[in-house]
C-alpha positions in Angstrom: 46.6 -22.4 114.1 44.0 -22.0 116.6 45.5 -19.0 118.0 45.4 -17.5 114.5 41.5 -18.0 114.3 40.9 -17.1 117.7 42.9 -14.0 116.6 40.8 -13.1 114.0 37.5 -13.9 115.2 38.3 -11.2 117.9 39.2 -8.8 114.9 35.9 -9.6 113.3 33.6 -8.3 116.4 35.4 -5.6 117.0 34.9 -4.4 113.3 31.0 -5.8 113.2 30.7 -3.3 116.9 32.2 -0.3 115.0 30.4 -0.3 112.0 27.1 -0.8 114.2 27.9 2.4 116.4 28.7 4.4 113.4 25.6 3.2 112.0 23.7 4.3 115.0 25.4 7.9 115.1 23.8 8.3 111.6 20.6 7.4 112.1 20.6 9.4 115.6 18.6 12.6 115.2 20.4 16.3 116.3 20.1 17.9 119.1 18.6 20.8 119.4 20.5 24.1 120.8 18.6 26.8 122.7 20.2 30.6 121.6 21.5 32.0 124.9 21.7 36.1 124.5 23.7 38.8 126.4 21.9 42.2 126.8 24.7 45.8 125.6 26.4 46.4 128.3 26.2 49.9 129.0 29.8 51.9 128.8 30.9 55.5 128.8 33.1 56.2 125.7 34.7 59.6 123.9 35.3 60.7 120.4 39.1 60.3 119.4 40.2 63.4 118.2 43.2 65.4 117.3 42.9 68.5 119.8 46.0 71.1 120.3 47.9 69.6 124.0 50.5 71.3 125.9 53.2 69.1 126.9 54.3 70.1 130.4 56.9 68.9 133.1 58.3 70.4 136.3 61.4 70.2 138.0 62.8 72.0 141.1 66.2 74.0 141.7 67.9 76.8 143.4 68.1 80.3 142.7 71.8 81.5 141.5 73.3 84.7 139.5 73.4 84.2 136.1 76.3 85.9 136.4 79.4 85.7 139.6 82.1 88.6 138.8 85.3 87.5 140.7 87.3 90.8 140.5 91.0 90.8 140.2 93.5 93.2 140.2 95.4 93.2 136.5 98.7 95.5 138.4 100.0 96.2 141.4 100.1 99.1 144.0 98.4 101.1 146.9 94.6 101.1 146.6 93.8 104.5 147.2 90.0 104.8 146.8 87.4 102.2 147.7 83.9 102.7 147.1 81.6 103.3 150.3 79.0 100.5 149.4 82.1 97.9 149.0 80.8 95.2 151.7 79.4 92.0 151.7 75.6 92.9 150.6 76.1 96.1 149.7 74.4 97.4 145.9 76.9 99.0 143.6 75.1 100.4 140.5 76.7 99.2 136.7 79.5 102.4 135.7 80.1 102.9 139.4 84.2 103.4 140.1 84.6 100.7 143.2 88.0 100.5 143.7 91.1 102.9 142.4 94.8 101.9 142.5 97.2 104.8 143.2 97.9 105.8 139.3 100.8 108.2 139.4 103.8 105.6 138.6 101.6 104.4 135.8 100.8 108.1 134.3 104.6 108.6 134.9 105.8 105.3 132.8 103.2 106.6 130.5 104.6 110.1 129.9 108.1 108.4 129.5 106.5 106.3 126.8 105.1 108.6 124.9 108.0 111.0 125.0 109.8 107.7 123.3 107.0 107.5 120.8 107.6 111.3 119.9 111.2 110.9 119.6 110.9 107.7 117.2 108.0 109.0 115.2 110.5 112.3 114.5 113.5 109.5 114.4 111.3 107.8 110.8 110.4 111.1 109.5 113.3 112.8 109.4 114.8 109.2 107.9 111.7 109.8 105.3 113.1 112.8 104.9 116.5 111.8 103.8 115.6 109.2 101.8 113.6 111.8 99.3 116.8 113.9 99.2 118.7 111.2 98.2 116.5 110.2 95.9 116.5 113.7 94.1 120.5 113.8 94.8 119.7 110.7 92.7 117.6 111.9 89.9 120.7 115.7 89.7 123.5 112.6 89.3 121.6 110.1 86.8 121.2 113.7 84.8 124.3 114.7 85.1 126.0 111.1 83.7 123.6 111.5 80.7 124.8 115.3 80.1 127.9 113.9 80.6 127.6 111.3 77.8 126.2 113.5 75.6 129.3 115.5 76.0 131.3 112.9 75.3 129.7 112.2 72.4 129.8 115.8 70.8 133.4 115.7 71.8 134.0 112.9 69.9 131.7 114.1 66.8 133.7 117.2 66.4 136.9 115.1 67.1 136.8 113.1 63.8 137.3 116.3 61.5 140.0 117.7 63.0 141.8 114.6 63.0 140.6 114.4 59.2 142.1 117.5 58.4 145.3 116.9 60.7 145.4 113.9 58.0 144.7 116.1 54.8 147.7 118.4 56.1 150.2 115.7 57.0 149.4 114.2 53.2 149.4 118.1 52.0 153.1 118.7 53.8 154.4 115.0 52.9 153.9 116.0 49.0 155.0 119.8 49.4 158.5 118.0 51.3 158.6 115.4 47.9 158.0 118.7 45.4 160.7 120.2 47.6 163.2 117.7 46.7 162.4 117.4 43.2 162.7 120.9 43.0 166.3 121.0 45.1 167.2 118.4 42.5 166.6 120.4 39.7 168.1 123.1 40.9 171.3 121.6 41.5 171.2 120.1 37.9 170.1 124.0 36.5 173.2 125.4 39.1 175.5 122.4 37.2 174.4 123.5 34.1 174.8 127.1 34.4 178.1 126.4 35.5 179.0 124.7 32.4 177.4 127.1 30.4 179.1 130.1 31.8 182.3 128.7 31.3 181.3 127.8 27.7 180.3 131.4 27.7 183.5 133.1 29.0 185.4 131.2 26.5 183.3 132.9 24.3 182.4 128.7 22.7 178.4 129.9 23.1 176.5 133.3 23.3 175.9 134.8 26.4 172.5 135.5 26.2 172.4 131.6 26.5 174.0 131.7 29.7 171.8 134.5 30.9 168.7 132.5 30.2 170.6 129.2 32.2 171.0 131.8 35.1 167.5 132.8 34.7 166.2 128.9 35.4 168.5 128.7 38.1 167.0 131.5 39.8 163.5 130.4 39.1 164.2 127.0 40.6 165.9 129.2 43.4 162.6 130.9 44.2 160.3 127.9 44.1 162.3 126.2 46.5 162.3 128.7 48.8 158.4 129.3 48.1 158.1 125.9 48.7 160.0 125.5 52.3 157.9 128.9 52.9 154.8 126.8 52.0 156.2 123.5 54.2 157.1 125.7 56.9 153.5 127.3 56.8 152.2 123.9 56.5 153.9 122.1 59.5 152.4 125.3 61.7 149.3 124.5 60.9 149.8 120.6 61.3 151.3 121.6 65.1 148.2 123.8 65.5 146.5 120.7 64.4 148.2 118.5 66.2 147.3 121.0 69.4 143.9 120.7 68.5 143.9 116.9 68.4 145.9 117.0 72.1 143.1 119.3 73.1 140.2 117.1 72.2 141.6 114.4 73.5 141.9 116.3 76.6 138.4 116.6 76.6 137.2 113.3 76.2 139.1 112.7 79.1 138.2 114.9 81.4 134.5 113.9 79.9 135.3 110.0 80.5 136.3 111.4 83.6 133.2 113.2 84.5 131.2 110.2 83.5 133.0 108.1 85.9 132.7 110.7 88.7 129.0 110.5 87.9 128.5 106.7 87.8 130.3 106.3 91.1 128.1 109.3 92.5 124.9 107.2 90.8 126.3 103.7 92.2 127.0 105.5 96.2 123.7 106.8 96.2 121.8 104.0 94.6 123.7 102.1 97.7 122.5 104.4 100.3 119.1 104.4 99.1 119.0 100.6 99.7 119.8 100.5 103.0 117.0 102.7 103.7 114.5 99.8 103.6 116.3 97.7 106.3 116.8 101.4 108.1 113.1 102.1 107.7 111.9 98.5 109.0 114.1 99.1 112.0 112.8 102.2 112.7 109.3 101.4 112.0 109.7 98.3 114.4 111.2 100.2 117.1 108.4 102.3 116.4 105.6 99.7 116.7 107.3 98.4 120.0 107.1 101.9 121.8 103.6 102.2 120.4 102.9 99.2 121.9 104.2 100.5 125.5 102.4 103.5 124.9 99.0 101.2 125.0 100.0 99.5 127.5 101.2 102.3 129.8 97.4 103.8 128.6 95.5 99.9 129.5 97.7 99.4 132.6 96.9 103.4 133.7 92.9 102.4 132.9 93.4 99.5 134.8 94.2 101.2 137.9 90.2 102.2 138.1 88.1 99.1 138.8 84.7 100.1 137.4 81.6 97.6 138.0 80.2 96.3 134.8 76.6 95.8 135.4 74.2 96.4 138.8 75.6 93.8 141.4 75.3 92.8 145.0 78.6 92.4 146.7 79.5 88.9 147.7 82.7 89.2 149.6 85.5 91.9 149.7 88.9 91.5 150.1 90.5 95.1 149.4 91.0 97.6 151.9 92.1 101.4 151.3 95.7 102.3 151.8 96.2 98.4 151.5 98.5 97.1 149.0 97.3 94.3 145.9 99.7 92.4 143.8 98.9 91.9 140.1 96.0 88.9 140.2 94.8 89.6 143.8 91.3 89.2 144.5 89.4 92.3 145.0 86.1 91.2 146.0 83.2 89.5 144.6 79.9 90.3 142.8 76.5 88.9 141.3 74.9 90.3 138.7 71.7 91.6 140.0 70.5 91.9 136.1 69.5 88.6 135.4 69.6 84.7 137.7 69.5 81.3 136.7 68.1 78.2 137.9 69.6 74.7 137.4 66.2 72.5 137.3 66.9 68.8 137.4 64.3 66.8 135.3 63.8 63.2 134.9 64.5 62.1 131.0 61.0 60.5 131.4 59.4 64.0 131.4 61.6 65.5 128.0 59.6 63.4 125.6 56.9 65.6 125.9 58.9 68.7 126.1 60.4 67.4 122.4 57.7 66.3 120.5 57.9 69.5 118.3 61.0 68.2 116.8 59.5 64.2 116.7 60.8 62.3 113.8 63.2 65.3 112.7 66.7 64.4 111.6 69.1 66.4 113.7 72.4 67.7 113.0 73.2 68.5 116.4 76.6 69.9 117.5 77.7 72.0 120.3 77.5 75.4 117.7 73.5 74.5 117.1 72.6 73.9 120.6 71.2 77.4 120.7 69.2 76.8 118.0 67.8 74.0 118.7 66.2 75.3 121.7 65.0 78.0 120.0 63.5 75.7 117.6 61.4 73.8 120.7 59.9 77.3 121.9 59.7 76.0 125.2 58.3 78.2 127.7 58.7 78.2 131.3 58.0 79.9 134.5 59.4 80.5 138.0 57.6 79.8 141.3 58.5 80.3 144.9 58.0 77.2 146.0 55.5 77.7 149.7 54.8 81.0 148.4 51.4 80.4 146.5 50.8 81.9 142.9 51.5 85.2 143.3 55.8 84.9 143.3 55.7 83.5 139.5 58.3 85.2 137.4 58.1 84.7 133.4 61.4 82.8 132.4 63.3 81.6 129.3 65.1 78.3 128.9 68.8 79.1 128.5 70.6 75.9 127.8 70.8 72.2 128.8 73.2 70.4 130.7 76.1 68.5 129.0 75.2 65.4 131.3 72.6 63.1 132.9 72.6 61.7 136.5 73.2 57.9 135.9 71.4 57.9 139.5 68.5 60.3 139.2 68.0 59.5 135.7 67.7 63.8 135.2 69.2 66.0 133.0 69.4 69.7 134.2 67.5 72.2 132.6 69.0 76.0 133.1 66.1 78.8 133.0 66.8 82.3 133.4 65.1 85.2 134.4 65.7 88.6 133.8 65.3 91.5 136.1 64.3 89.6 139.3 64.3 92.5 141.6 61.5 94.3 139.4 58.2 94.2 140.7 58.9 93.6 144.4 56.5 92.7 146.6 58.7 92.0 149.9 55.4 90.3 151.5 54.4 87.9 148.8 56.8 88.3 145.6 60.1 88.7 147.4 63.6 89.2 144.8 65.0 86.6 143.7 67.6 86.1 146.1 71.1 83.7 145.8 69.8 80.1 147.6 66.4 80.0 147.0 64.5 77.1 146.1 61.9 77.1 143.4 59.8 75.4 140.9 60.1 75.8 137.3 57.4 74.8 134.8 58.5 73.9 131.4 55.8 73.9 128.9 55.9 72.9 125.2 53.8 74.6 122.1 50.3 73.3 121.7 50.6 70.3 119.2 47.9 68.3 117.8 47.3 65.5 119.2 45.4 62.1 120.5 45.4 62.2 124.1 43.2 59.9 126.1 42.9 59.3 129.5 45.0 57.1 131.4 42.3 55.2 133.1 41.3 53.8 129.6 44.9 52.4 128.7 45.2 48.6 130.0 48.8 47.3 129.7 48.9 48.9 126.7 45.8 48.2 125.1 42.5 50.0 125.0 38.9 49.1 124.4 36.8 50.6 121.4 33.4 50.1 120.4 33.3 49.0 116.7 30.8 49.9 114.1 28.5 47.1 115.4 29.0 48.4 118.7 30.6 45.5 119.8 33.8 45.4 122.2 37.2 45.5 120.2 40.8 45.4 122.0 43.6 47.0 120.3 46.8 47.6 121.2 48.5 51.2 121.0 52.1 53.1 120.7 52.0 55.3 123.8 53.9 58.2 122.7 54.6 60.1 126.6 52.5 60.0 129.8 51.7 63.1 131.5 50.1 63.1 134.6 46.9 61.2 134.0 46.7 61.8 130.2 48.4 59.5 127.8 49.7 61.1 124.5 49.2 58.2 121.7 51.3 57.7 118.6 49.8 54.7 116.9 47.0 52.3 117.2 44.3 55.3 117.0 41.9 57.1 114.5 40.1 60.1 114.7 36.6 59.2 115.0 36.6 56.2 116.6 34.8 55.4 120.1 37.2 54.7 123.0 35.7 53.4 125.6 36.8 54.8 129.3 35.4 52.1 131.9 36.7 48.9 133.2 34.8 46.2 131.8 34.6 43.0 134.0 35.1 39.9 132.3 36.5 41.4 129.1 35.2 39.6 126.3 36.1 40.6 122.2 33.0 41.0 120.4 30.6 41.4 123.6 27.8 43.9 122.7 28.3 47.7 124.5 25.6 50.3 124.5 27.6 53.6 124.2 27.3 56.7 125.7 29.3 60.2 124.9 31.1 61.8 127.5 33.9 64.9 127.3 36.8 64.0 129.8 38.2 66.5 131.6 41.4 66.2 128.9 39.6 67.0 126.3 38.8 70.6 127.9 42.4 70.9 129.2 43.0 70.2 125.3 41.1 72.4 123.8 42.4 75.8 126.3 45.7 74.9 125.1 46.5 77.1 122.7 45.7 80.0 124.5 47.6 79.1 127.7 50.6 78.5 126.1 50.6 81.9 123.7 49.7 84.0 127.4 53.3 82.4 128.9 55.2 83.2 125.8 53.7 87.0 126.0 
């Protein structure tokens, strides 16, 4: 129990000395604070602006044609002709014959060829030739069968009345022979009868002028059946000549059915002949192309026997010699094209933002077909320099293509730039040729773009310092696009207008007061020539 109250009486002064300094605090009167002041500090500063800039890089390389010729031999013999200037460093001029094979086996194989060609072209037109006979031997025989159908059918229109009337005869004679019995009847019944009456007569039973008239009938009937086997006897003459005449036209539609069958088998042979013309023809017309075929390459293999240079070169190496002999695919010599040289540049990858800029923020399409285009679309511009030999061995160049890889070590990608006509111009003291080996330096320069470009000196670790509308320090952090040299090309972070400042400021403090004062940097001028530069290297 006493420990509790001991307890709490310590509580108690502890609470009583609380409220007693709080009370104190309030009743305490402020302090007073003196205003400390800093004086502007005094800083050079530029405009930010927008001014057209030439991105630029250089790289180094050595010289090498743009073109190496490695001549080889496309057939085989003596080489009978080799041009005087053939040697290692010797100039041959483009259309110049350098080296000639002995040609008179190939004119030879040539002639034989064509003779072939001759024969076989004369081979397919005279097969042309009997094909159109056959096919008029064809149109005589298909006009023949149809005359010889229409015969047939006339024969066998004028057939059907003779037959007809061969009918009405045979019906005519078959009635004349049934009268002719009736009638031979009748007369033996009237010969009978006159018989009877006769006897009737002698014996004086009947008159005689009864028997006369009996005899009479009998005589009648007498002369009707004779007229009547006259008339049969007439009638089966003209049924034989009849008959004659039906044998007759029968005979002819034979010998027409005959004649038509002649013809169709004539029509059917010649139909048959006339097909195997198209298998003949696409023999002959293939043994044509194959001679044809030798003939051009008797005539390429006969060309081929002249080696002629194909543009302005310098000779490299030779390896023919005259009276030598070269096997189909030996090397003849070797040869740069004096026309034109190219020069592999390696440059770092750090150094192609600059050069790309034009195409910033552009989706791409690229393939290997486009390439071309795509440089074309940078307009890059570039220049040769002899690198040791001041400023007056510069040749204008054009950027040909990129390289299909980057160093992994280097961290480059080659850059090829050509240049045409390096021997023009020559100066051999201070602008020598362009010769194979040499080392020089190639600037690569980009269009003028508009752009903020400050000095480098103002960028620090990736901020720069601007004075603000109160002209007071502010610190803002910016995108730096590409670096070049000791200009900085920025992306983000700036506006036109505003004042960067270009000195170091020591201590660095946000808000400090700066007295400004306008300067033009040196990249400002560079900037604003820019234009200008870059359209004198494109001309």
């Amino acid at each position: 129990m006493k420990i509790i109250r001991n307890l709490f009486l310590f509580l108690l002064m502890i609470a009583i000395g609380v409220g007693v300094f709080i009370m104190m605090q309030k009743n305490r009167a402020p302090l007073k604070h003196e205003s400390a002041s800093m004086k502007p500090r005094p800083v050079e500063v530029m405009t930010v602006a927008r001014l057209p800039f030439t991105a630029s890089a250089v790289a180094y390389g050595n010289v090498k044609p743009a073109e190496i010729l490695q001549m080889r031999s496309e057939v085989s013999g003596k080489i009978s002709y080799v041009h005087p200037n053939l040697k290692k460093g010797g100039s041959i001029e483009a259309g110049q014959v350098v080296v000639r094979i002995d040609p008179e086996d190939y004119k030879t194989s040539l002639v034989q060829s064509q003779a072939d060609l001759a024969a076989s072209q004369s081979q397919l037109a005279q097969l042309d030739q009997e094909e159109r006979n056959l096919q008029q031997s064809l149109k005589v025989a298909q006009q023949n069968l149809r005359v010889a159908q229409a015969n047939l059918q006339n024969v066998k229109r004028q057939d059907a009345p003779v037959r007809q009337n061969t009918d009405h005869i045979q019906r005519n004679l078959n009635l004349s022979r049934e009268n002719l019995k009736i009638t031979q009847q009748n007369l033996a019944l009237a010969r009978k009868e006159y018989k009877r009456v006769k006897t009737l007569a002698d014996r004086r039973l009947i008159p005689l002028n009864q028997a006369d008239s009996q005899q009479q009938q009998v005589l009648q009937l007498q002369q009707q059946v004779v007229q009547q086997q006259q008339n049969i006897v007439q009638m089966e003459q003209q049924l034989t000549q009849q008959d004659q005449s039906v044998a007759k036209q029968d005979q002819s539609v034979l010998q027409q059915q005959q004649a038509i069958l002649q013809q169709q088998q004539q029509v059917t042979e010649l139909e048959g002949q006339l097909k195997t013309f198209a298998s003949r023809r696409a023999n002959a017309e293939a043994q044509l192309r194959r001679i044809q075929q030798q003939v051009r390459n008797q005539q390429t293999n006969l060309g081929r026997t002249e080696i002629v240079m194909p543009f302005d070169a310098r000779i490299s190496s030779v390896e023919a010699k005259k009276e030598g002999f070269v096997g189909v695919g030996g090397l003849l010599f070797e040869a740069d094209n004096t026309n034109g040289v190219e020069i592999r540049a390696e440059l770092p990858v750090a150094h192609l933002r600059g050069l790309l800029a034009k195409l910033d923020g552009e989706h791409l399409n690229f393939t290997v077909a486009k390439a071309a285009e795509l440089i074309k679309q940078l307009d890059l511009s570039a220049e040769v320099r002899l690198v040791g030999s001041g400023e007056q061995a510069v040749w204008k160049a054009r950027v040909a293509r990129l390289s299909d890889e980057i160093d992994p070590v280097k961290r480059t990608m080659g850059v090829v730039v050509a240049v045409d006509n390096p021997y023009k111009d020559v100066v051999l003291s201070t602008r020598p040729p362009l010769f194979k080996g040499m080392y020089v330096e190639v600037h690569l320069s980009a269009p003028p773009l508009e752009e903020i470009v400050i000095p480098r000196s103002s960028v620090h670790q990736g901020r720069v310092y601007l004075v603000n509308e109160a002209n007071k320090l502010e610190i803002r952090p910016i995108d730096i696009q590409y670096q070049e040299g000791e200009q900085v090309v920025v992306g983000n972070g700036l506006n036109t207008g505003e004042q960067l400042v270009l000195n170091d400021l020591i201590p660095v403090i946000p808000g400090m007061p700066l007295a400004p004062q306008t300067h033009l940097p040196h990249v400002n001028r560079k900037a604003e020539s820019a234009v200008a530069t870059h359209k004198n290297e494109k001309e």
